[in-house]
Every structure is written in C-alpha cells, then in structure tokens.
C-alpha positions in Angstrom: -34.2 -38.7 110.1 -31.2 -39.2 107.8 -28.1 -41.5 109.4 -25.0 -40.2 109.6 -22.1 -41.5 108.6 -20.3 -43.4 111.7 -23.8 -43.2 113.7 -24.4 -47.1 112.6 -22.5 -50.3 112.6 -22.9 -52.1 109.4 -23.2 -55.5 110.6 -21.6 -57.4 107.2 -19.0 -54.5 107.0 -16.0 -54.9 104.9 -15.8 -54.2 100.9 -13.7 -56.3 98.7 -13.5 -56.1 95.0 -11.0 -57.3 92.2 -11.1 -57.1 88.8 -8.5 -59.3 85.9 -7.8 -59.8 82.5 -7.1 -63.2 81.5 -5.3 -61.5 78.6 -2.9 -59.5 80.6 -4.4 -56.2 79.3 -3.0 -53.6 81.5 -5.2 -51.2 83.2 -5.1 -48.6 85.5 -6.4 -48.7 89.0 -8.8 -45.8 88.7 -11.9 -48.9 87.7 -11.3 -50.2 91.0 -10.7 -47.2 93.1 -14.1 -46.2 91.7 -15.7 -49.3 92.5 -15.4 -48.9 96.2 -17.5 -45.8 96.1 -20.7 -47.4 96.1 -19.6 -50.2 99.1 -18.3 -46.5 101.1 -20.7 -47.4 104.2 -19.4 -51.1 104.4 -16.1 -49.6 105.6 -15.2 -46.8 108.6 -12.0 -45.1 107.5 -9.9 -46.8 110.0 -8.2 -48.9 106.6 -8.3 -49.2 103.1 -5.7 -50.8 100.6 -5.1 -52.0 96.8 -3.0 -54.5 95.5 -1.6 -54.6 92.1 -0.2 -57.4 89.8 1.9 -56.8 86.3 2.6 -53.0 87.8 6.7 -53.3 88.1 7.5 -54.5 84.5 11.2 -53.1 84.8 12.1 -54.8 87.8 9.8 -58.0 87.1 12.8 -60.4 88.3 13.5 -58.7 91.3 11.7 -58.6 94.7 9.6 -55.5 95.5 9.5 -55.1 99.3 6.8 -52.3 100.5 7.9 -51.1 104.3 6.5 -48.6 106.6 9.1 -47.2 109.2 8.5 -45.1 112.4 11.7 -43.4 112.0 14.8 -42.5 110.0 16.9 -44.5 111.8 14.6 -47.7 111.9 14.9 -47.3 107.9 18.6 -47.0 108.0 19.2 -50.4 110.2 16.5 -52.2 108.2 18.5 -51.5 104.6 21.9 -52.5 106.7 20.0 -55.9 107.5 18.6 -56.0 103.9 22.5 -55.5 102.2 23.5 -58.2 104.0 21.1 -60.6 102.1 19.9 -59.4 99.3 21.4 -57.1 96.2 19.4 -54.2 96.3 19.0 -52.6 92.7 16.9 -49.9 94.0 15.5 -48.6 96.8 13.2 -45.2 96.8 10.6 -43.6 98.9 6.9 -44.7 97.4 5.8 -41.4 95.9 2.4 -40.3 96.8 -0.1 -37.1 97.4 -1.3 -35.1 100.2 -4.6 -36.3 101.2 -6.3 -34.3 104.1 -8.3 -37.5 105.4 -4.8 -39.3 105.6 -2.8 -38.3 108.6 0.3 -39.7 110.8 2.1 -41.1 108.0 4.8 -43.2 108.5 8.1 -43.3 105.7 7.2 -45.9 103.6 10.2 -46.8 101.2 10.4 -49.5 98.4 13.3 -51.4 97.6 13.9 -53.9 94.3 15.7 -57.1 95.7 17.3 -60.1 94.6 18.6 -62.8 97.6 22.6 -63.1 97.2 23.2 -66.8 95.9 26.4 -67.3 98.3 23.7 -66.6 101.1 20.9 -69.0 99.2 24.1 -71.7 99.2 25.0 -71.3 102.8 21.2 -71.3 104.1 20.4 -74.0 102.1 17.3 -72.4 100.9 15.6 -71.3 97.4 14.9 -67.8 97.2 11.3 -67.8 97.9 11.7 -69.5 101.8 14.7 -66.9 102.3 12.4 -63.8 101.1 9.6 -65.3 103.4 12.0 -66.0 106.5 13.3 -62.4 105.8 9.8 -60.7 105.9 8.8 -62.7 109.3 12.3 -61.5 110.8 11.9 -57.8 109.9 8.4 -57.9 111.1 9.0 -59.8 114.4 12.1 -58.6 115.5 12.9 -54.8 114.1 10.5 -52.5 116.2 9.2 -49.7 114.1 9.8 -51.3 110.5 6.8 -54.0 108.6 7.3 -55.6 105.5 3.8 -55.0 103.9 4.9 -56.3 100.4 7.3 -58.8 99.2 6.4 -60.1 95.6 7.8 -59.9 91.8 6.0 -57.4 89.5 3.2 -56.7 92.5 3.3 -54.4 95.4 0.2 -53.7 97.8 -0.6 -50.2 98.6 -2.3 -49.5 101.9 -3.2 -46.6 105.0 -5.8 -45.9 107.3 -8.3 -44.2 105.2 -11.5 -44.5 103.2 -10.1 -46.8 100.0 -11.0 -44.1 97.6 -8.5 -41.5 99.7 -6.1 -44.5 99.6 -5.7 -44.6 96.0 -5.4 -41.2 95.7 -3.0 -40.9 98.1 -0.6 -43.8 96.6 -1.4 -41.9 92.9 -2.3 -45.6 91.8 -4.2 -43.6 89.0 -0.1 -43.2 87.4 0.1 -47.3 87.5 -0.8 -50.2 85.4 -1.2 -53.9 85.6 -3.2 -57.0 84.4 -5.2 -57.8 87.9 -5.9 -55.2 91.0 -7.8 -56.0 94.3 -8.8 -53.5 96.9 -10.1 -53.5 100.5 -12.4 -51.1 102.6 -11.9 -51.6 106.0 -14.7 -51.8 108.8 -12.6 -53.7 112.4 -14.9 -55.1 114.9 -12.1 -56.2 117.0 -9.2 -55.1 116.0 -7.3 -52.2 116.1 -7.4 -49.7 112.9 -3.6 -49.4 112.0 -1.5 -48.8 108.7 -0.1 -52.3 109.2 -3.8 -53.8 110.1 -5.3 -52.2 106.7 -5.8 -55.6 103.6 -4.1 -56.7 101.6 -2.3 -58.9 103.6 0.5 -60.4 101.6 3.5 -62.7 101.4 5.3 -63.1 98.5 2.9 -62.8 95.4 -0.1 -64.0 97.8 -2.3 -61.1 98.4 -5.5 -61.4 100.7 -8.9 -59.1 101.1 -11.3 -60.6 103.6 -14.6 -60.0 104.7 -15.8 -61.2 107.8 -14.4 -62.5 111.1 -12.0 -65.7 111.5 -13.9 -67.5 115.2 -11.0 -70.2 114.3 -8.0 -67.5 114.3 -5.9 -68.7 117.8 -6.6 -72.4 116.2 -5.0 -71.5 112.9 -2.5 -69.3 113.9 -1.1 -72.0 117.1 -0.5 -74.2 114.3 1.3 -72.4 111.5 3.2 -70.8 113.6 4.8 -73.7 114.4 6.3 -73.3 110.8 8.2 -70.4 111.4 5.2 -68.0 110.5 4.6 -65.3 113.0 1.3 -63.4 113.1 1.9 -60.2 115.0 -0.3 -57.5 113.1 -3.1 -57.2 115.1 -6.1 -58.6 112.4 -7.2 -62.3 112.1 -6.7 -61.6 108.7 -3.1 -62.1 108.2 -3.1 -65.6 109.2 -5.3 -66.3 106.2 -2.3 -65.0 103.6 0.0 -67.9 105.6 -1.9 -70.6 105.6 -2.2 -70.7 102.1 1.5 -70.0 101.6 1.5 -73.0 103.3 -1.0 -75.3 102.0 0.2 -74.2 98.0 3.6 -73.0 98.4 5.2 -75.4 101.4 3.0 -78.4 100.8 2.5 -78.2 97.0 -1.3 -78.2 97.1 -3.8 -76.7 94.2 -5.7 -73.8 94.9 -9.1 -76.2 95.2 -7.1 -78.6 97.0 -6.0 -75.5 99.3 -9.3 -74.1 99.4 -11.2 -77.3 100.6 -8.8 -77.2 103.5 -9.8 -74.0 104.7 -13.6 -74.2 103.8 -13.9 -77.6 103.7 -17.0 -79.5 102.9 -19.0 -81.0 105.5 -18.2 -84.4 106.5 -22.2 -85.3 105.7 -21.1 -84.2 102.2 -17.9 -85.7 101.8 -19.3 -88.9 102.8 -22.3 -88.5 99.9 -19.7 -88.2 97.4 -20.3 -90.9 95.1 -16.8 -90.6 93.4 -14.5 -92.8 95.3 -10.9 -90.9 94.6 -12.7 -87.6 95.4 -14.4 -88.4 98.6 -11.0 -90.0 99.4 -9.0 -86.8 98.8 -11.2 -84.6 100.3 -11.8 -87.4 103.3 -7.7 -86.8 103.9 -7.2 -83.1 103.8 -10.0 -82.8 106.7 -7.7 -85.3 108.5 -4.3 -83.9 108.0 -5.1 -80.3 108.1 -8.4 -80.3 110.6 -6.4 -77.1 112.6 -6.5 -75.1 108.9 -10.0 -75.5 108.6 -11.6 -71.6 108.9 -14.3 -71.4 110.9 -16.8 -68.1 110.9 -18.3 -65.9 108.1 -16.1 -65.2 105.2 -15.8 -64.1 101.6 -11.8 -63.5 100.4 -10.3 -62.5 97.4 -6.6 -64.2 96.5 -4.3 -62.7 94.4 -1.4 -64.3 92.9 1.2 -64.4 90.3 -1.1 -64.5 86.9 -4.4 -65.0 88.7 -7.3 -64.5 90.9 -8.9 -66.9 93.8 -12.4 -66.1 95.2 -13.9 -68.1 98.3 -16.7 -67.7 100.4 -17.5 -69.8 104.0 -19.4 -73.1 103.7 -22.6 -71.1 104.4 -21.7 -68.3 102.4 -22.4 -65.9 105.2 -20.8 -62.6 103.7 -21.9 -61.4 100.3 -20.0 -61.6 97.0 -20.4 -61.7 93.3 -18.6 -62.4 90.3 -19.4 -60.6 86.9 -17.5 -61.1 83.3 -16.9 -59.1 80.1 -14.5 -60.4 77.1 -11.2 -60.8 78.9 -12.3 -59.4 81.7 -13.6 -61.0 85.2 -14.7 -58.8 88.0 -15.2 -59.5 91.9 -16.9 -57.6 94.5 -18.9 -58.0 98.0 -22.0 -55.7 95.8 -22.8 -56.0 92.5 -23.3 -52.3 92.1 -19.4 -52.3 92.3 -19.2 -54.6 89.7 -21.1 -52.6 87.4 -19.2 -49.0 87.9 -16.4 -51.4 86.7 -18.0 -52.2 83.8 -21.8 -51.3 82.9 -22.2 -53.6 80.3 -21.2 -56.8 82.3 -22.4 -59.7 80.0 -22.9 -62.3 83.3 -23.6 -61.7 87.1 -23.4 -64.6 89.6 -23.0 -65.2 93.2 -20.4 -68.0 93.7 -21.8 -71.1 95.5 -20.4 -71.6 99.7 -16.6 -73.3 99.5 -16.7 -73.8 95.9 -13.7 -71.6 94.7 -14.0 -69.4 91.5 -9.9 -69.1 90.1 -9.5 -67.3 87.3 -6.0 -67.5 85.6 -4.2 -64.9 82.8 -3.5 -67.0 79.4 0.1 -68.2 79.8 2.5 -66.0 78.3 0.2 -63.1 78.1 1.8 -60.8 80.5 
C-alpha cells in the first residue's frame, strides 16, 4: 500500500541545498527552487525559505531589512522607530503571488537603510553592531513585528509552505544573484511558524540546518549574555549568532569558527602532530567549550561573497557537494544536486567538521 504524504515521519527530515558562482555569474533562483522538488518528503509544509546574495544591486550600500508585521499599526510604530536611526531610502511591501497552499499571511514590507552617523557617533558603535542591536530590539521588544533580514545586497525570503510554493509565492523566479540557499522545513519540536521557517539570518549571515541542536539552552545561556536574544521558537537561530559572534565580534576565520562549533575530539586534537595547530585548536575548545554544538547536523552558511558547508563530527545528517566550471552546488541528496546541473563534473560527501567554504573571486560581483 502506497504512503501518503504526512502518514510518515522522515526521521533525517530537513532539505538544504545552495548553489554559487565563484564568478559572480548571476542567476535566477528557479535552479534551486527546482532542486527541492526531489528532497519534497524531507520537509512537511509547516516552512520553507530561500536566501539570496548579489540580488539588490541598486541599493548594494544600503541595508535591506525583510519584516513581517501582524498589523497596520505594528508597521507604522516599527518605521517611526526605524526614522529615528536609520535614513530610510525606501521602504515597499515585498511583492509576491497568490499561492493557494500559503495562507494567513502576515504584511511583510522591505525597507533600504543606512544607520544615521550622528547616532553611530553618539552610540559609539560602527554600523554593523547598531544594525545587529537594532534587529535584536525590534524582535524582542515590538510585539507583532520580526526582523527576518538585515544584510547589503541579500534579503531571505521565507513562509510556511512546501519551499517550491515559497518561491513561487515570493516570485524569486523575477530575481537574480551570484549565490542562493534554500530550506525545506520538517519541526520535530518546534512550532511551524513564518518567523520559525530557515534562513535564519543576521546581517549578511544566513543559516539552513538540518538536524537538531541537544546543546541549544547551552549555547543560547551563553551568547545571550552578549546582547543576543533568541526568541523565535527553533534551535536554529542560535546557530546564525554564534557565528556572528565567533567571526564578526571575535574576529575568527570561518575554520577557526567552525572548529568551535564542531570541534575535533580532544583524542584527535591531542594526535595532531603539528604543534601550532594542536595548540590552536587545544585553545578554542577551552575558551569557547559552551559554543561547541552538540547533536546531528549538516548547515549551509551564506555570507557576503561566499558559501560555508558543515556537517556534525559524526556526520550524522546527509549532504553533498557537487561542481561545474564556476559553479559549486550543495544539497542534503545528490539528486538535488543534479536537477541543478546534470552534467556535474565532481560529486563528494564532505568529511564530519571539516568545513567546505567556497568564496566568489574578489571583485567579481
């Protein structure tokens, strides 16, 4: 007898996939949108989201703040806050397409930003801590309004929905950029919400996970005692902070950042016949044991002219990196990988912790 669809739980649920061009080739999202057609049963409708990179070229020095408000009036106290901050060049409701599957909509309004100086002078901050402390305020304190975007030249697009009725709905078909990642959704313990759906994002960081953080009240106890606040309801979100913090705050590199939160064994560190790097790696587990992530994982990073792939130590969730010319692809099935492109020269499985960070050639977007 054939299964229907929502009759079984699909225990290593979740579909990530991302695709780049190291030459900051622009491309539409309709590769990727397809992509998650084949992962469909790895997710449950209850989320589904993209995020693009390279996609606001007319507003590429300006902040692009994605919000979702319950209300008229929540929207109209949120830009009052915003004025008071930030010179707003534009704001406009995110244009998008009846879908049937994609019901209770909230407003969801963009706005093109750029922090006052006189306020930057007075706060004593650069602009990226004031657009961070910004985000954390709105989405703390102002019931019925979330920040769910906040970088240059990016913006995240997300809903409860199947991700292929997500990208319809946001017409991401009509956009382009060098780099796109997108999330299906399947919640074991959490709530299915528009604020819950990946990516999670701060800044230009953008995060799709698959799996289940059994380290989340660990993590989140201690960044939030650096003004981060994780009140959305996923275990997720505290992923996007930590590395704001470890790469942002602290000034690590990605690897450096990425052997904090899946670090090596200490049986391996200690085998490490390289002196400087069994020292470096012996330190980060010993300042930052409470950023370790603990649990099954496989994440996808975006950023600001590149990609960051990561699976747990044990590699306990699925995913695969493929390439073709400029092009590098990331998915939790290779069958996604190859609607992307058929002809993918290379196919490989990335190793437990060992990041795979792929970069656009400097001044190529």
């Amino acid at each position: 007898m054939r299964m229907r669809e929502g009759e079984t739980r699909i225990p290593s649920g979740c579909a990530i996939a991302a695709v780049i061009s190291k030459e900051g080739n622009k491309m539409t999202a309709e590769k990727i949108i397809k992509a998650m057609v084949p992962m469909h049963d790895r997710s449950n409708g209850l989320g589904g989201g993209f995020a693009g990179y390279g996609i606001y070229p007319d507003y590429r020095d300006f902040y692009a703040l994605h919000l979702f408000f319950d209300c008229r009036d929540t929207r109209k106290a949120c830009e009052a806050l915003l004025k008071e901050g930030f010179e707003v060049v534009k704001g406009e409701s995110i244009p998008t397409r009846k879908i049937p599957s994609i019901t209770d909509e909230p407003i969801i309004w963009r706005y093109f930003v750029s922090p006052l100086r006189s306020v930057l002078a007075d706060l004593q901050l650069d602009e990226k801590e004031f657009v961070a402390r910004t985000v954390m305020k709105i989405n703390t304190e102002m019931k019925g309004a979330y920040v769910f975007s906040s970088g240059k030249n990016m913006g995240t697009f997300k809903a409860v929905g199947f991700p292929e009725d997500v990208g319809a709905y946001y017409r991401l078909d009509e956009y382009e950029g060098y780099c796109w990642t997108a999330h299906g959704r399947y919640p074991t313990n959490t709530p299915g919400w528009w604020g819950g759906a990946h990516p999670f994002t701060l800044l230009d960081w953008s995060v799709v996970h698959n799996g289940e953080i059994s380290s989340y009240d660990a993590n989140r106890r201690f960044i939030e005692m650096f003004g981060y606040k994780c009140n959305l309801q996923t275990d997720t979100e505290v992923i996007t902070y930590v590395l704001d913090y470890l790469v942002r705050v602290q000034g690590l590199t990605l690897t450096e950042a990425a052997n904090v939160i899946a670090a090596p064994f200490w049986s391996t560190i200690f085998s490490k016949t390289d002196e400087y790097e069994r020292k470096k790696l012996q330190y980060l587990r010993t300042v930052f044991p409470s950023l370790l992530i603990t649990g099954p994982f496989s994440i996808v990073l975006g950023f600001d002219g590149g990609l960051m792939a990561l699976n747990d130590r044990l590699k306990l969730r699925s995913m695969v990196v493929g390439e073709k010319d400029d092009k590098v692809f990331i998915a939790s099935e290779e069958a996604a990988v190859r609607v992307m492109e058929p002809d993918v020269a290379r196919v490989f499985a990335p190793s437990g912790g060992e990041p795979v960070i792929v970069t656009v050639r400097e001044g190529a977007y």
